[in-house]
C-alpha positions in Angstrom: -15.4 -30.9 4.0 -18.3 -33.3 4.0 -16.4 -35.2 0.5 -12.8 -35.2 3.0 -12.1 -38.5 4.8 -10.3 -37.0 7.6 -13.2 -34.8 8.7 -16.0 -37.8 8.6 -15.9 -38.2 12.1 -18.1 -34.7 11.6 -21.0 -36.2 10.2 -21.7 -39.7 12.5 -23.4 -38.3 14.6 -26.7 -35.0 15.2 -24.4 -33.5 17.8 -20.8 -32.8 15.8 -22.9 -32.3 12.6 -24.0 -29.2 14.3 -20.7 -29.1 15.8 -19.4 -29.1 11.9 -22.2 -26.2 11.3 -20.8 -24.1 13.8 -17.2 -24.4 12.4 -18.1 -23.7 9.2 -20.4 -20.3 10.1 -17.3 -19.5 12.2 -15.0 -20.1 9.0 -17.3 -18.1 6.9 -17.6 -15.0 9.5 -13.7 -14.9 9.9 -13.5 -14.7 6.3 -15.9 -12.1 5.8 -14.3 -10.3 8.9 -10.9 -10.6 7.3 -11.7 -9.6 3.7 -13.4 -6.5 4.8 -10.7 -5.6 7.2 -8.4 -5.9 3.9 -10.7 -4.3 1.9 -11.0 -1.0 4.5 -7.5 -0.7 5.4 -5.1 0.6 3.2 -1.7 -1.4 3.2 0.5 -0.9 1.0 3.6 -3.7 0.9 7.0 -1.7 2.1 9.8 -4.6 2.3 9.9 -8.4 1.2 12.5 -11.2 2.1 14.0 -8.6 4.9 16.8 -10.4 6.5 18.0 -9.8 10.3 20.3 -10.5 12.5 23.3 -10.7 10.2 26.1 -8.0 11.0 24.5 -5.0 9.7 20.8 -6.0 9.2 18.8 -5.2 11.7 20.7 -7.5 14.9 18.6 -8.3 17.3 19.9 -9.1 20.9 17.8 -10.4 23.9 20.2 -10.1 26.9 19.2 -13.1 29.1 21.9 -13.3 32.2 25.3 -11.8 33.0 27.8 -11.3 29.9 24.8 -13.4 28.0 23.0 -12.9 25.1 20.2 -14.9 22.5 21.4 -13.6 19.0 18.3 -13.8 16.2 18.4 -14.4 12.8 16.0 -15.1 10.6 13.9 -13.6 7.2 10.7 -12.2 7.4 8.2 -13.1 4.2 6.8 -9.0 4.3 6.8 -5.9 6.0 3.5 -4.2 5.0 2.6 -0.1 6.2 -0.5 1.8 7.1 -0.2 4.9 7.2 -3.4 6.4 8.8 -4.5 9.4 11.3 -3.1 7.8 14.1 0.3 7.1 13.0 2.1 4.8 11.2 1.8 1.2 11.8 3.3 -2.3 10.2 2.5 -5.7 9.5 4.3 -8.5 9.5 3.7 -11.5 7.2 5.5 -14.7 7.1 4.4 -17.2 4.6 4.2 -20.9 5.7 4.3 -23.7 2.8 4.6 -26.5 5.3 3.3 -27.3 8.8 5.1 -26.0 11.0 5.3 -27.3 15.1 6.8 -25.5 18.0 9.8 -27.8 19.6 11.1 -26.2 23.0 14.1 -28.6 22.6 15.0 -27.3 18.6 14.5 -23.3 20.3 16.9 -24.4 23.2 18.9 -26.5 20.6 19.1 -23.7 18.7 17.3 -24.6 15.6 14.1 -22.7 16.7 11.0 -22.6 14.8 11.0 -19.0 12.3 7.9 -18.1 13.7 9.5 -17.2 17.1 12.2 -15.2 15.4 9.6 -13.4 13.3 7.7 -11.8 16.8 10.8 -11.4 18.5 11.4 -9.2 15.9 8.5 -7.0 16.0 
C-alpha cells in the first residue's frame, strides 16, 4: 500500500499512519479468520453457473401488490454444501470482475444490480 498513489494520503500524517496500521492488522485478522474458517469447514462445491428464473429453473416470484409481481432472473457464480451435524447448509458465491454499484433507479428500471437477485434468491 505504502508504494500505491491512491492510498498516500495514509502516510502524511502520525494520526492516519496509525490509522493505516489499524487497517492493515484488520486486513490481516480477517484473512486469518477467513482462511481458517475455510480450512475447518468442509464445503464441497454442488452447482456452478445455476440459472433462475427462466420457465423451469428455479422462478422466483415476489408478490408486491394486487395481481402484481417482481419476476427474477439472474445466474449465480456457485452453490457450495456443508453437510455437518446440524443439517445441511449452502453457500452462495457470486464472482465480481468489475466494480459493481447499487442504482435504485437501474433496480426500479429494471436493470438491477445481480447482486440483489443473488440474495433474493437465497
Amino acid at each position: 500500500m505504502k508504494d500505491n498513489p491512491k492510498f498516500a494520503i495514509l502516510g502524511s500524517s502520525r494520526r492516519l499512519n496509525f490509522v493505516q496500521g489499524l487497517l492493515h492488522q484488520t486486513l490481516m485478522q480477517t484473512t486469518n479468520a477467513l482462511q481458517k474458517q475455510a480450512l475447518a469447514l468442509e464445503t464441497k462445491p454442488w452447482m456452478t453457473e445455476v440459472v433462475f428464473g427462466t420457465s423451469g429453473n428455479y422462478p422466483i416470484h415476489i408478490p408486491i401488490g394486487k395481481n402484481q409481481s417482481i419476476h427474477l432472473r439472474g445466474k449465480i457464480d456457485r452453490i457450495d454444501l456443508l453437510h455437518s451435524d446440524n443439517g445441511i447448509y449452502n453457500g452462495i458465491i457470486d464472482y465480481k470482475s468489475s466494480e459493481q454499484r447499487f442504482e435504485i433507479a437501474k433496480l426500479i428500471a429494471g436493470s438491477s444490480n445481480p447482486t440483489i437477485n443473488v440474495f433474493e434468491s437465497i
